[in-house]
N, C-alpha and C positions, 0 to 999 in steps of 0.2 A: 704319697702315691695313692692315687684309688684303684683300690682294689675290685675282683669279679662280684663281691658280696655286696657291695655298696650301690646304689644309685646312680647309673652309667648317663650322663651329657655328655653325649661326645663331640655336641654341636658349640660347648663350651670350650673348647681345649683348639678351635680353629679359628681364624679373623674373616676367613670366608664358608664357604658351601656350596658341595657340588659345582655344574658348572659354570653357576656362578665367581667362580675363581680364575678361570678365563682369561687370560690376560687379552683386553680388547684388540679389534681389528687393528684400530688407527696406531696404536703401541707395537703391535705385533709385525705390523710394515715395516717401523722402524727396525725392530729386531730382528730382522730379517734379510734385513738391504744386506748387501753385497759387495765389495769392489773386484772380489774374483773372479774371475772368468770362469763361466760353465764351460765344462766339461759335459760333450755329449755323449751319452751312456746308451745306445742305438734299442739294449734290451727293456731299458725304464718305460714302462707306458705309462706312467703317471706319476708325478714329481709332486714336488710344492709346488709349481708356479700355478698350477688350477686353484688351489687351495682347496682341491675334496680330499676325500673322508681318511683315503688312505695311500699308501705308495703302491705299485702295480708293478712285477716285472716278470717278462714274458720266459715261460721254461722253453718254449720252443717245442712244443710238443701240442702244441693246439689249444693251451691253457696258461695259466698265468697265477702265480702266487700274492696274492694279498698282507700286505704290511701294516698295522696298528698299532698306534699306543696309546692308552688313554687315564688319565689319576685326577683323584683330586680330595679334596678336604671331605667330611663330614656332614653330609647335608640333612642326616636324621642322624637321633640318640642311639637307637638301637644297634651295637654292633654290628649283628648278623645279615640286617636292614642293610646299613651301610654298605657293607662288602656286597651283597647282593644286588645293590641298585650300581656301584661303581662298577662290577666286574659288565652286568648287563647292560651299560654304558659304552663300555670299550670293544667287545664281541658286535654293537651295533655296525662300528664302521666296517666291519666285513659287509653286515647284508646293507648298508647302503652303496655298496659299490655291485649288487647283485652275486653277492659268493656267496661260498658257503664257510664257515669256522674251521678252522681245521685241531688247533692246537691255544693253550694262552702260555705264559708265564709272570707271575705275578710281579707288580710292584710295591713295595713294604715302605712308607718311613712311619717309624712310633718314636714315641716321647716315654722312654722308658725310666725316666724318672718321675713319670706323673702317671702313668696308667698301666696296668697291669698286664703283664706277658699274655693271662689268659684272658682279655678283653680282644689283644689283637688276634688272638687264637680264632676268636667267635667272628673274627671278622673276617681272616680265611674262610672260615668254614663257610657263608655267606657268598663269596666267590668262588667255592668250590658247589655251591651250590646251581650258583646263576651256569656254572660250564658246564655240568651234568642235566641240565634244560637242554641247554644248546648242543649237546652230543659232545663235547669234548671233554681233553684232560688238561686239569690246571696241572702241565707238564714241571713246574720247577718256578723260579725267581730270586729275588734281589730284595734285601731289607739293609735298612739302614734307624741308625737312632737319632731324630728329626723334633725341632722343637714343637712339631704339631704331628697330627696324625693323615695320614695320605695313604691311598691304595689306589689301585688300577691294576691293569695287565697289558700284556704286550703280547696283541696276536695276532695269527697267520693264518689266510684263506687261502681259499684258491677259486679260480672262476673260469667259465670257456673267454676263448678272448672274445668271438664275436658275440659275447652277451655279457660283456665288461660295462655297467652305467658308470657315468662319469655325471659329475654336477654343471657341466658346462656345455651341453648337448643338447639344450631344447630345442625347440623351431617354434613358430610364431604361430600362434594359435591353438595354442597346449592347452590342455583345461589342467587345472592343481589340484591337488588331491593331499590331507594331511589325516596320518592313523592314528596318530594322538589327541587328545584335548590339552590347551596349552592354559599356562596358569603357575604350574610347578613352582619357577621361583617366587612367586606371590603369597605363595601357603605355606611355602618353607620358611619365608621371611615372618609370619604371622605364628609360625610353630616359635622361631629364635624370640617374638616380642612376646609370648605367652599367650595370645589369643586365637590359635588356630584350635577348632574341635577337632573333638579325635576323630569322627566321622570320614570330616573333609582331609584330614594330615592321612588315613588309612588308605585314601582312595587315589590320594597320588603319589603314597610309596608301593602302592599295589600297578598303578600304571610304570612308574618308574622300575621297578623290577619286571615288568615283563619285555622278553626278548623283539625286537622288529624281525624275528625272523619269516614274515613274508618277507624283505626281502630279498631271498633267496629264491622266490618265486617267478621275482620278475624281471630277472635276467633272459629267459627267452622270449618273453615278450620284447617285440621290435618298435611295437608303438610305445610303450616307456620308453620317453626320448631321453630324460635325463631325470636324477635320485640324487638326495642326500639325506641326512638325516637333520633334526632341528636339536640343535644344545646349544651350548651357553652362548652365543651370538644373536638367539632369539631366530621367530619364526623372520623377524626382519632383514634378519644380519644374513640369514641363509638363502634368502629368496633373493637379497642383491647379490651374492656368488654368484646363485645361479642366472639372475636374467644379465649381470655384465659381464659374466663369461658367455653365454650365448648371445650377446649383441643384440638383448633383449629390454624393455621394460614387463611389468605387470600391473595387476589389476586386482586389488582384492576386495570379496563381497566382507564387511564382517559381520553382517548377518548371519552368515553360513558357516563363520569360526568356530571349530568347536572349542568348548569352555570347560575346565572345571567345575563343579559346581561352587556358587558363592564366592564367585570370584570378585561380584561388584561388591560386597562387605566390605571384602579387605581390602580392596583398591579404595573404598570409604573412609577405611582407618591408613589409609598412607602406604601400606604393606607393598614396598615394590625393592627388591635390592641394588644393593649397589651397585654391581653390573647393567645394570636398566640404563643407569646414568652413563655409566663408559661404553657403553652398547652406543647409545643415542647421539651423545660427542663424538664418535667416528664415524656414525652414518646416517645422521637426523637429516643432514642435508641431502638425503639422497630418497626425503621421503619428501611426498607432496605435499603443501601447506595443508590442505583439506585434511590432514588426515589429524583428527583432535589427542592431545595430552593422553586423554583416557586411552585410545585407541594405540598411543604410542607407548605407554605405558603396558598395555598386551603383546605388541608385536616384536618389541625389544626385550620382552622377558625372558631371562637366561633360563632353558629347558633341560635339566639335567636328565638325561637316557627319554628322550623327546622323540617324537613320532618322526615317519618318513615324509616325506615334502616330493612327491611324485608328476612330474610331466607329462601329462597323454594326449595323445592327439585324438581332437577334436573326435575325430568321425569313427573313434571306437572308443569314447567315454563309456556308452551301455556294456559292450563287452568288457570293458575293466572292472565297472562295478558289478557287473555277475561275476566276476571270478574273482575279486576281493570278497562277495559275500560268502562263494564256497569255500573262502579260507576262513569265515570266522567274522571279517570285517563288513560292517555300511557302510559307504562312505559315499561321502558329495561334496561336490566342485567348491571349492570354496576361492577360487579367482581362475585367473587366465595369464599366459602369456602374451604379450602385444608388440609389437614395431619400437623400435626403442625410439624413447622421449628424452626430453630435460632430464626427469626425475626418471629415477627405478621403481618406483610404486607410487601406485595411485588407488584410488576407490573407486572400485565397479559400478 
């Protein structure tokens, strides 16, 4: 067993990372299919069949509770790291549906024949940290003794109905907007083969633990036509959600992609995981030929607690982005929505 005194890799003790563990789109259809008949539930305002962020059901009092759960492997060494990037992963899908957090309760499995009680202590602590960011209380949960080590939470929001964003609500001629720089599973792959610097690994478990609670801002905004967030599906995998649920294609500049830094090093040295690969076999054919390797290899990158991926119409871009800046945020267009085509994406 390794102990709290010893040298903690806890990126050793899982076969994946973050959400990179993901079980892919094209797999998860299958796993999903049906021969039961729905049952319609008249309070559900938002099921599976969208495939956003979380479940929706209406209180009937002019608001609506929010439903999430989110876990996964180990995607950095540091305990505390961990618990704090996974909890802040899971509190995401409240504010991509425009709520706000209300409550979490944890999910637990350790390998307590290999790692030490007080190693997953520090990993609590981590996601009790990430909920006292977000204003809440890691209210209680679930542990279990698991051959590898996993955490998440399971939590509840709430939102007004008519400021509920859903991922399948855009209209045609949206500009996109994304609040992260994408990369994550590229550096996390380059941390597992020993060549990530500490610099670049600091800077995107510093992005990955910080909350998308903007948001939570842009629920009453009525030109945010449609939100999700970008994880392990890549910025690719979420952008076709959203333009074939809104009966849409797009258009992305990747000029205007933001980037991790030093992200072409390691796309030099091979650094891309294996999600990239089950990313791209469920939905390569739904990108345009133009769009080169390199380029699919960024877009398919599994984003573990990944920015928001935001719809605006056109003719208040300037008013979005002054009120992104007085949150904190720059941000610029980096594709559009278009007329749906053949393909779901194409290059501006």
């Amino acid at each position: 067993m390794q102990t709290n005194n010893e040298p903690i890799k806890l990126t050793a003790f899982s076969h994946g990372a973050g959400c990179g563990c993901k079980i892919s789109p094209q797999i998860l259809d299958t796993i999903l299919k049906s021969n039961t008949p729905k049952k319609h539930h008249p309070l559900l305002l938002v099921g599976n069949e969208s495939r956003d962020d979380a479940a929706v059901f209406d209180w009937q009092n002019g608001e609506a509770v929010i439903s999430t759960t989110d876990f996964f492997m180990p995607i950095v060494d540091d305990p505390f790291d961990f618990g704090k990037i996974a909890a802040t992963n899971a509190i995401s899908d409240i504010y991509a549906m425009g709520g706000t957090p209300l409550m979490a309760i944890a999910i637990l499995g350790w390998p307590i024949e290999k790692l030490a009680p007080e190693i997953a202590a520090q990993v609590l602590e981590g996601g009790r940290a990430a909920c006292a960011e977000a204003g809440i209380p890691l209210a209680g949960g679930h542990s279990i003794d698991s051959p590898e080590p996993i955490f998440g939470l399971a939590v509840t929001g709430k939102v007004k109905k008519e400021e509920l964003k859903q991922n399948d609500t855009a209209t045609e001629g949206c500009i996109l907007y994304l609040t992260k720089p994408l990369g994550v599973g590229i550096l996390t792959t380059g941390q597992k083969r020993g060549i990530v610097s500490e610099g670049d690994l600091g800077r995107a478990v510093k992005q990955m633990s910080t909350l998308n609670s903007f948001g939570a801002h842009l629920g009453p905004l009525s030109y945010v036509k449609s939100l999700t967030d970008v994880t392990g599906f890549g910025l690719f995998g979420h952008l076709v959600e959203m333009a074939d649920g809104s009966g849409l294609s797009a258009k992305i500049d990747f000029e205007s992609l933001p980037l991790l830094p030093n992200i072409a090093f390691y796309l030099d040295q091979k650094c891309f995981p294996g999600g990239t690969s089950r990313n791209l076999a469920s939905y390569g054919h739904r990108l345009s030929d133009e769009i080169n390797e390199r380029q699919q290899y960024i877009g398919a990158d599994p984003q573990t607690s990944g920015g928001l991926l935001i719809a605006v119409e056109a003719e208040h871009t300037a008013e979005f982005e002054s009120f992104a800046s007085s949150h904190g945020l720059e941000l610029s267009p980096i594709g559009e929505l278009t007329k749906a085509k053949d393909k779901a994406i194409y290059l501006a």
